[in-house]
RODO-2510 file (C-alpha; in nm, 4 decimals, decimal comma):
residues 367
     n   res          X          Y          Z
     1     x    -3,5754     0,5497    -2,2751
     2     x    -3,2453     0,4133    -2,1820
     3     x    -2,8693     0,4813    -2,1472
     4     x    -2,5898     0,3456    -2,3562
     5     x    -2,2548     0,3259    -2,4636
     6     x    -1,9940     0,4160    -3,1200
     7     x    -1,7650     0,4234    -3,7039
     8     x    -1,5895     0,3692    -3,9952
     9     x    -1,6935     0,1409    -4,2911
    10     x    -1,4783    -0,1276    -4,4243
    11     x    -1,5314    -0,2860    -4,7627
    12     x    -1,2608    -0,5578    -4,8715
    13     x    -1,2921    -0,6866    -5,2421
    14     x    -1,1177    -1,0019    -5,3195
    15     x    -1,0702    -1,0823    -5,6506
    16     x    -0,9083    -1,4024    -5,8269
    17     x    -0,7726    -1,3635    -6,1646
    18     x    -0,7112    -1,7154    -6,3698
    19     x    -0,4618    -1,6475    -6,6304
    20     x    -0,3435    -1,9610    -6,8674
    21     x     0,0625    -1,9494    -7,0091
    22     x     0,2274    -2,2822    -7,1566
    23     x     0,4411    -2,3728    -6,8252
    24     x     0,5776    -2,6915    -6,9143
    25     x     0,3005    -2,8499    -7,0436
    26     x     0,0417    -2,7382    -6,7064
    27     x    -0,1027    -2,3935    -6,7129
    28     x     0,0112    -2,1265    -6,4541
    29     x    -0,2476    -1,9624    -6,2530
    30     x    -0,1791    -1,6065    -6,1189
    31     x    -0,1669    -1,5640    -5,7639
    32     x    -0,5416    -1,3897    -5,6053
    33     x    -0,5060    -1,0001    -5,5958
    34     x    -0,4052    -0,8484    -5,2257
    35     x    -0,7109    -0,7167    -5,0341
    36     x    -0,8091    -0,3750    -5,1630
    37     x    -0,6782    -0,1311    -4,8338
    38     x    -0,9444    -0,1008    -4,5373
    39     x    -1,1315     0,2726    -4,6043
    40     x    -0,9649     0,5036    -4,3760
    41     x    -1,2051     0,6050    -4,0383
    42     x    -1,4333     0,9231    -4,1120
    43     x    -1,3869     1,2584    -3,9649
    44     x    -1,4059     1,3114    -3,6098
    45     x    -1,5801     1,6141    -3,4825
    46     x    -1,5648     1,7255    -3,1363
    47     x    -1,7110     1,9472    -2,8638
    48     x    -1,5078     1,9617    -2,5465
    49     x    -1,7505     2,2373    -2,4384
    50     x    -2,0313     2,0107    -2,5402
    51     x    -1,8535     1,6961    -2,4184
    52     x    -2,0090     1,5667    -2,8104
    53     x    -1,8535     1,3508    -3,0280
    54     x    -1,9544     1,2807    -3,3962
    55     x    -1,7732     1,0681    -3,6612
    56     x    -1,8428     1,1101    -4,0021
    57     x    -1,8274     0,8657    -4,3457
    58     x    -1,4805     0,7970    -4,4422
    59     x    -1,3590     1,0243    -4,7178
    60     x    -1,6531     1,2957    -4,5933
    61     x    -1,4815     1,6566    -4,5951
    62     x    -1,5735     1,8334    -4,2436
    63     x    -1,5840     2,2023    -4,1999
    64     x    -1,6696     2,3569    -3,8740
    65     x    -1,8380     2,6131    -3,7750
    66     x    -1,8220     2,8657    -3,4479
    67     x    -2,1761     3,0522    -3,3478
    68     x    -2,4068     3,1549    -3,0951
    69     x    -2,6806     2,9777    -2,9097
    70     x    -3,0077     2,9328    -2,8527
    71     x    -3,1096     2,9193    -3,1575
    72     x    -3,0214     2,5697    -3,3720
    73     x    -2,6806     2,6471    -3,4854
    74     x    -2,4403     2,4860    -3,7268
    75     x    -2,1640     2,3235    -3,5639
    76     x    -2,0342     2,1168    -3,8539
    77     x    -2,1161     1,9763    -4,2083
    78     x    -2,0095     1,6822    -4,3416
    79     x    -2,0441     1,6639    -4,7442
    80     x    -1,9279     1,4424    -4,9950
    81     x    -1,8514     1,6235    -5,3254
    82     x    -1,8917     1,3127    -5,5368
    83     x    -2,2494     1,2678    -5,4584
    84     x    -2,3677     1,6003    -5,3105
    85     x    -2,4812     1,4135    -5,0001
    86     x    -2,4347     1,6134    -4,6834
    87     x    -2,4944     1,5595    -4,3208
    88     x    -2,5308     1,9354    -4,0908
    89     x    -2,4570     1,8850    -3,7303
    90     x    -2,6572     2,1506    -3,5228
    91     x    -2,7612     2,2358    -3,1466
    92     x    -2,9185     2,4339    -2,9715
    93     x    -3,0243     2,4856    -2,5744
    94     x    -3,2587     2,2383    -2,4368
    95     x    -3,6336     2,3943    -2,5770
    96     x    -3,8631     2,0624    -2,6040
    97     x    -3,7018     1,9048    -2,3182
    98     x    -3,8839     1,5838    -2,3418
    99     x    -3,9937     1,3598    -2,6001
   100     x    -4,3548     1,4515    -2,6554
   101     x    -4,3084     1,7813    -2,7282
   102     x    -4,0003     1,7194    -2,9780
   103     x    -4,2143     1,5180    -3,1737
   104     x    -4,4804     1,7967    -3,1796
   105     x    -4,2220     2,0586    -3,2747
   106     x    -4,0710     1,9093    -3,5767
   107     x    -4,3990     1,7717    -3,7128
   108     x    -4,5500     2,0841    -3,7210
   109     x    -4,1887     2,2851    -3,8837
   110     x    -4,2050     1,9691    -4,1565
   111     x    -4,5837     2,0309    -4,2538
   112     x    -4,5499     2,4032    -4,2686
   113     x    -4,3403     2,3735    -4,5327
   114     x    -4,5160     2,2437    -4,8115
   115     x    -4,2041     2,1390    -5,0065
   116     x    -4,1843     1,8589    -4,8231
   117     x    -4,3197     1,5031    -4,8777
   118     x    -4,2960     1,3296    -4,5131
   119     x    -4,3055     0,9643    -4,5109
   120     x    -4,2540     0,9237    -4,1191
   121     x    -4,1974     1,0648    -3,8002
   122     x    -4,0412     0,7854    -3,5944
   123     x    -3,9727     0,8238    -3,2272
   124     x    -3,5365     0,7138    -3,1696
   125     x    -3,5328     0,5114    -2,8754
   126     x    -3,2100     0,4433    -2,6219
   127     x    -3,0238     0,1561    -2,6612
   128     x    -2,7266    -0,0016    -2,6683
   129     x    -2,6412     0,1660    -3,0014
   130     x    -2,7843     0,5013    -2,9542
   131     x    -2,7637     0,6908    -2,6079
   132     x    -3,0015     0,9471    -2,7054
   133     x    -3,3451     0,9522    -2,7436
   134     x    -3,5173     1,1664    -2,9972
   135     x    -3,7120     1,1727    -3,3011
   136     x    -3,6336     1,1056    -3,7075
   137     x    -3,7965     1,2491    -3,9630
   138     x    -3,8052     1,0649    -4,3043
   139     x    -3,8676     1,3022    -4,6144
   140     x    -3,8262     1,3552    -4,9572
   141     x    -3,8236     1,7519    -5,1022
   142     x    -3,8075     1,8289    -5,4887
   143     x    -3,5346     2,0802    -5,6098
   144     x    -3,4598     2,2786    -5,8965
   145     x    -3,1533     2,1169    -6,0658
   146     x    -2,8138     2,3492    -6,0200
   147     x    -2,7030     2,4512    -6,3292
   148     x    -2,3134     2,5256    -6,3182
   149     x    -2,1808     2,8457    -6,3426
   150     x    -2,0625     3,0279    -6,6968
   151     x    -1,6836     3,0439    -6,7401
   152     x    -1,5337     3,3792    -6,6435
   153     x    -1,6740     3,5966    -6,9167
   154     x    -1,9008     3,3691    -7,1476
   155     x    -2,2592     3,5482    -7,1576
   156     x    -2,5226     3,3997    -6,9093
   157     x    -2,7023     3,1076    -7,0552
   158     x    -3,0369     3,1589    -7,1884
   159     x    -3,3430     3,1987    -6,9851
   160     x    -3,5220     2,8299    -6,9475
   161     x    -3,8516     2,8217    -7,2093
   162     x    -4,0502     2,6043    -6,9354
   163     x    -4,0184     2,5775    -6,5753
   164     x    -3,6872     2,4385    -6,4120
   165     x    -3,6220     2,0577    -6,4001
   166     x    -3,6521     1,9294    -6,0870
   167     x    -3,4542     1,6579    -5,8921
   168     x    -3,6004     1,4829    -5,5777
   169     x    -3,3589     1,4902    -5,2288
   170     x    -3,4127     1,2623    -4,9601
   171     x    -3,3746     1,4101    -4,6487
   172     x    -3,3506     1,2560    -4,3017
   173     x    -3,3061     1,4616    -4,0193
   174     x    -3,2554     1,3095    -3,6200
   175     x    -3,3462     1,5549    -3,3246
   176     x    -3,1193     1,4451    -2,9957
   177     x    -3,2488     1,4744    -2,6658
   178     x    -2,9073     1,5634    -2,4930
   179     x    -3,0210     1,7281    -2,1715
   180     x    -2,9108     2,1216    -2,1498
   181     x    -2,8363     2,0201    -2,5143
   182     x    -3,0620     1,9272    -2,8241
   183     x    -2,8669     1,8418    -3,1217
   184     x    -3,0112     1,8228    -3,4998
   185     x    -2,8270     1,5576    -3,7251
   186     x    -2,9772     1,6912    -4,0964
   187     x    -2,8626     1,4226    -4,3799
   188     x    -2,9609     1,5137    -4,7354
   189     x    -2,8541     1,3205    -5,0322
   190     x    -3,0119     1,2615    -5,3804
   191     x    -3,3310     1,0209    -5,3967
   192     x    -3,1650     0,8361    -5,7175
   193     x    -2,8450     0,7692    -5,4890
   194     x    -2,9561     0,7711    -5,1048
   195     x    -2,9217     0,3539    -5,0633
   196     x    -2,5970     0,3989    -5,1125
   197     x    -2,4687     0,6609    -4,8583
   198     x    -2,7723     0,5413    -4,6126
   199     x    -2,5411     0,3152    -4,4144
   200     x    -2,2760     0,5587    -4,3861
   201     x    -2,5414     0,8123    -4,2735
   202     x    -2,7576     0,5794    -4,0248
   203     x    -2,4315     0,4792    -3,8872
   204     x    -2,2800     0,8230    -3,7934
   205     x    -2,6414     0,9074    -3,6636
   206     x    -2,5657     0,6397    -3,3940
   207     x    -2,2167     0,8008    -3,3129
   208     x    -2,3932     1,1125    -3,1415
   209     x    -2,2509     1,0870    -2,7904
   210     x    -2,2494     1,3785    -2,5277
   211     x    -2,1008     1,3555    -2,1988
   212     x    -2,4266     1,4196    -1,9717
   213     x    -2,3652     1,5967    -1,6050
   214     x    -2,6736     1,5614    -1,4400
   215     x    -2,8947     1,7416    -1,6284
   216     x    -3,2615     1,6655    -1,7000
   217     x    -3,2182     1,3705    -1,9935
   218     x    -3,5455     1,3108    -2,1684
   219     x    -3,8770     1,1237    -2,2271
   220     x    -4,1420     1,3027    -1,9992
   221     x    -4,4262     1,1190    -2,0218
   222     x    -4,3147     0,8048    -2,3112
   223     x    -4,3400     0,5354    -1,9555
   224     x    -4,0479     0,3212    -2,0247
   225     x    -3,6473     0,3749    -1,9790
   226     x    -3,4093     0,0782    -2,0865
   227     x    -3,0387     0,0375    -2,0160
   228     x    -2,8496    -0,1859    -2,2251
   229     x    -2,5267    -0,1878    -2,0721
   230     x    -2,6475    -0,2309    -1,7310
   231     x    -2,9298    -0,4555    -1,8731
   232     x    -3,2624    -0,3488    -1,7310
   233     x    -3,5325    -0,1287    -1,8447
   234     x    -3,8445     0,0055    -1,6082
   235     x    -4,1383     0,1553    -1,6642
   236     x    -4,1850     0,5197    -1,5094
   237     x    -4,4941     0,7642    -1,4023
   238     x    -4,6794     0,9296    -1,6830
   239     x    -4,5396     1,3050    -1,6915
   240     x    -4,1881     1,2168    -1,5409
   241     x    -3,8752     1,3154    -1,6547
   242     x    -3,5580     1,0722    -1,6556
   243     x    -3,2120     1,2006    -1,5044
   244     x    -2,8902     1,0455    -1,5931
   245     x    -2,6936     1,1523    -1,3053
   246     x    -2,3404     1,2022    -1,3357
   247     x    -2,2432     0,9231    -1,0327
   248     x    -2,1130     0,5588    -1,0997
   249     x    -2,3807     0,3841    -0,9232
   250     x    -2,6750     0,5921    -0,9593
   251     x    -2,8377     0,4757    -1,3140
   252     x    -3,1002     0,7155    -1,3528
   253     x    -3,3764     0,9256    -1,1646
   254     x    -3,7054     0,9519    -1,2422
   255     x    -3,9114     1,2600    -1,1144
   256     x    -4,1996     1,4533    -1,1253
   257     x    -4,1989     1,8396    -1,2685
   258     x    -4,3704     1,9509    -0,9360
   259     x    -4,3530     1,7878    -0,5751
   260     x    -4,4021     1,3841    -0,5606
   261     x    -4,2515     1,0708    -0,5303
   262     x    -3,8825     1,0276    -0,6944
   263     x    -3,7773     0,7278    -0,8241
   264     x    -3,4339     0,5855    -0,8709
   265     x    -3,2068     0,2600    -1,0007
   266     x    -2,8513     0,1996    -0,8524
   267     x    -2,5937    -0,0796    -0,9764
   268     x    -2,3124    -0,2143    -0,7841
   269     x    -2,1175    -0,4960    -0,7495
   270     x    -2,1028    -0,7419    -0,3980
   271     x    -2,1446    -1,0836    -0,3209
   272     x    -2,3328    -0,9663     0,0221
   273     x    -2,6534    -1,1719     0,0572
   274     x    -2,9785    -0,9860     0,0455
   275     x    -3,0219    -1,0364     0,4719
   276     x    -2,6827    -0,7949     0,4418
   277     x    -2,8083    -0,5709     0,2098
   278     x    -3,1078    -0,5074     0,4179
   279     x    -2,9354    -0,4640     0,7092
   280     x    -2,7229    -0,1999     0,5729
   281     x    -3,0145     0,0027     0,4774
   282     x    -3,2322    -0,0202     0,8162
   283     x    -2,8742     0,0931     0,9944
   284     x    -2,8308     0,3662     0,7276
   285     x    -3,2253     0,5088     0,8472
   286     x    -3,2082     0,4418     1,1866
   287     x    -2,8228     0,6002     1,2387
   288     x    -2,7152     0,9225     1,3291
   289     x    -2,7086     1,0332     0,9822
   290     x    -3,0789     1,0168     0,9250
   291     x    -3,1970     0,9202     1,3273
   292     x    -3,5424     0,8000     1,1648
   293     x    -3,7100     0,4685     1,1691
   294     x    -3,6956     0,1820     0,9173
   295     x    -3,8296    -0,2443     0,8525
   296     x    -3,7205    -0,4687     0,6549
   297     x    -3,9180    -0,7446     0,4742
   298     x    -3,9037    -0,9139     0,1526
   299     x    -4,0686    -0,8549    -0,2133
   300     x    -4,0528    -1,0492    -0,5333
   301     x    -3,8803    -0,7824    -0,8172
   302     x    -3,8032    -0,8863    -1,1584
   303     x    -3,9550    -1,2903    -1,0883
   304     x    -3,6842    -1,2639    -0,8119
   305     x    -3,6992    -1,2482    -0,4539
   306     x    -3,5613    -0,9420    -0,3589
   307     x    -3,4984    -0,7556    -0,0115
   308     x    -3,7796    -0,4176     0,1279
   309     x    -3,6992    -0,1615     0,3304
   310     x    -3,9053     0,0846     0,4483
   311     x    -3,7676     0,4017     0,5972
   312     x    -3,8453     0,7790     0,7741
   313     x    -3,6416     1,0403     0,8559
   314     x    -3,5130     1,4408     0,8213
   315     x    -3,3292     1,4186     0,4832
   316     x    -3,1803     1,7656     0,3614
   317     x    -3,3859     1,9486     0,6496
   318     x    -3,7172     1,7655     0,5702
   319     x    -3,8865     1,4494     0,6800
   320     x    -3,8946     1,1570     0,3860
   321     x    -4,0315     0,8036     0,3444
   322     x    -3,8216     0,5418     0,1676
   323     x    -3,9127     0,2663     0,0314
   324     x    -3,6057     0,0310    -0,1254
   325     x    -3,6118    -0,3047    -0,2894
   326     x    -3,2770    -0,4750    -0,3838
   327     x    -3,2350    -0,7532    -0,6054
   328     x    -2,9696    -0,9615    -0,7055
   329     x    -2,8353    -1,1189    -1,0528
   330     x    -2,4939    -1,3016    -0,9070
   331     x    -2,3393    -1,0083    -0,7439
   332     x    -2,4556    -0,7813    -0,9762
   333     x    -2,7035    -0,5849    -0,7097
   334     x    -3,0023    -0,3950    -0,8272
   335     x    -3,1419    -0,0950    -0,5910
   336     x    -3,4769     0,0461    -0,6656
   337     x    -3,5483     0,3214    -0,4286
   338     x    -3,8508     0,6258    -0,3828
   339     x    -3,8023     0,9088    -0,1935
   340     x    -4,1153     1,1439    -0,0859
   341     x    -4,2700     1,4045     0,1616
   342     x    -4,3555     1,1867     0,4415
   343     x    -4,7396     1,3725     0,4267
   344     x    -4,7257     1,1486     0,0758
   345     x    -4,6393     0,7813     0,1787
   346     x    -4,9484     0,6497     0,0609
   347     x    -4,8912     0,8039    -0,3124
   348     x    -4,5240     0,7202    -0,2855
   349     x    -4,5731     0,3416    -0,1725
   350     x    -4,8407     0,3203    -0,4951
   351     x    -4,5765     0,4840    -0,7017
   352     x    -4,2925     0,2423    -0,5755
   353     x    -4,4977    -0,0194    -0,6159
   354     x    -4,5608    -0,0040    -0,9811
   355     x    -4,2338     0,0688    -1,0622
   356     x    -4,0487    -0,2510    -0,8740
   357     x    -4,3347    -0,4281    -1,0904
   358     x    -4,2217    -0,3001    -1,4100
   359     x    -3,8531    -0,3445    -1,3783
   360     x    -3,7308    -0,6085    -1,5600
   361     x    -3,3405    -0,7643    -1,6028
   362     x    -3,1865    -0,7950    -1,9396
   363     x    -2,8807    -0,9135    -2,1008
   364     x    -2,6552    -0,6606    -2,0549
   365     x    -2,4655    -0,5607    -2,3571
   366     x    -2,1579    -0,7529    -2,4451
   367     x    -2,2573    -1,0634    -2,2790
***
């Protein structure tokens, strides 16, 4: 899973006319048309209580909606009356939590109802473009074709002699893990026109963002987390959930449902050398703060070197192990850390050890 950091379609047309006039003897050709104007930027809708942000397609009418919770519930819908499309913005309070059982959930809701033809669940993974992880489900469903209204006292048309014709919608709909949050992005547009309103629609699908406070952020159990903007991604225990906590330097915290090990990735800047770094953390342990024990050593992280620590103390009224390894790309400084019951070091060290193995540096985004 990972973490990351947002859209209005532009279309200019250029097009040169060549008209011919008796100019003296030459012919006159007629200046290139201006630029047709850039589309103006979709509707915006916003959540302050939600801290979530959605743009729609330009020219896209938005009506919002006010409702109750827990159940999924319409906060907006975007529609386009010259094509029918429509895109429903719902949430709801966490239920699936993690990835897993999302998928379950709406695989089983799609094949209950039979009126849909499902061409793929897909799993929506974090990155640079979308900060959420969650699930999309690809599907087609046949409707009866509306037949308009009869003008204000005209009798009701006839009664069909066969059954109803029948027009075929393509429907995409993109379940958001969001933390306390889920949110349901439901697009539906007509099969015979869906290429053309697809980019608009997979491009507000990737505008979702949510302002997440430390709550419990996603993929129990799918192994791997990726940051983008920081540029890393690690691999995590099998049944773990992934916290994005709300702190500057503290990425993202991986932990168990129950007691174990917890695992964590800090950023900072510092052109301190990794002797310094070290240093810092054995005082940290061994000070009055904590009044434990710690060692220092070195690892290899990333194909790096990279600085250990190993330390024990009372944290929060208990006694922990540590275990730390911090790595360096330039002065941007990488700190992998585990925290445990010191009665688990042994688990914790295994734990720690696979997940400095797994972590691996990136390109972070924009460079």
């Amino acid at each position: 899973m990972s973490r990351s950091r947002r859209c209005s379609s532009r279309v200019a047309v250029l097009v040169g006319v060549l008209f011919s006039a008796p100019v003296s003897g030459r012919l006159a050709v007629a200046a290139d048309a201006p630029p047709a104007p850039a589309a103006a930027p979709g509707a915006v809708y916003k959540n302050p209580k939600l801290g979530l942000t959605v743009e729609g397609p330009s020219g896209w009418k938005l009506a919002e909606v006010s409702a109750g919770l827990p159940q999924w519930t319409t906060l907006a819908t975007f529609s386009d009356a010259a094509s029918g499309s429509s895109v429903v913005l719902s949430v709801r309070r966490a239920v699936a939590v993690t990835l897993p059982r999302l998928r379950a959930e709406v695989t089983k809701t799609f094949a209950d109802d039979k009126s849909y033809n499902v061409a793929a669940v897909t799993d929506l993974a974090v990155s640079g473009r979308r900060p959420l992880p969650g699930g999309l489900v690809d599907a087609t469903q046949p409707r009866a074709v509306e037949t308009p209204a009869p003008a204000a006292g005209a009798p009701p048309p006839a009664a069909p002699a066969g059954p109803p014709p029948m027009i075929t919608w393509r429907v995409q709909a993109a379940y958001l893990l969001g933390g306390e949050w889920e949110f349901q992005v439901l697009a539906q547009a007509k099969a015979t026109g869906f290429a053309r309103v697809a980019p608009a629609i997979d491009k507000m699908m990737n505008s979702v963002t949510v302002k997440v406070a430390g709550s419990a952020f996603a993929q129990k159990g799918d192994g791997t987390f990726r940051d983008d903007v920081a540029g890393f991604s690690v691999r995590y225990p099998q049944g773990y959930g992934v916290r994005v906590p709300d702190r500057t330097q503290h990425l993202a915290e991986f932990a168990p449902a129950g007691d174990g090990p917890v695992l964590g990735v800090y950023r900072y800047e510092t052109d301190a050398d990794l002797d310094h770094e070290a240093s810092l953390l054995v005082e940290y342990y061994k000070g009055p703060e904590v009044g434990g024990e710690a060692e220092s050593g070195r690892t290899q992280v990333a194909g790096r070197e990279a600085a250990f620590v190993r330390g024990k103390g009372v944290v929060g009224g208990r006694e922990q192990i540590f275990f730390v390894a911090v790595v360096k790309r330039g002065n941007d400084t990488f700190r992998l850390r585990c925290a445990a019951d010191a009665t688990q070091e042994a688990a914790a060290r295994a734990t720690f050890d696979a997940f400095a193995q797994s972590f691996v540096m990136t390109n972070p985004a924009g460079n």
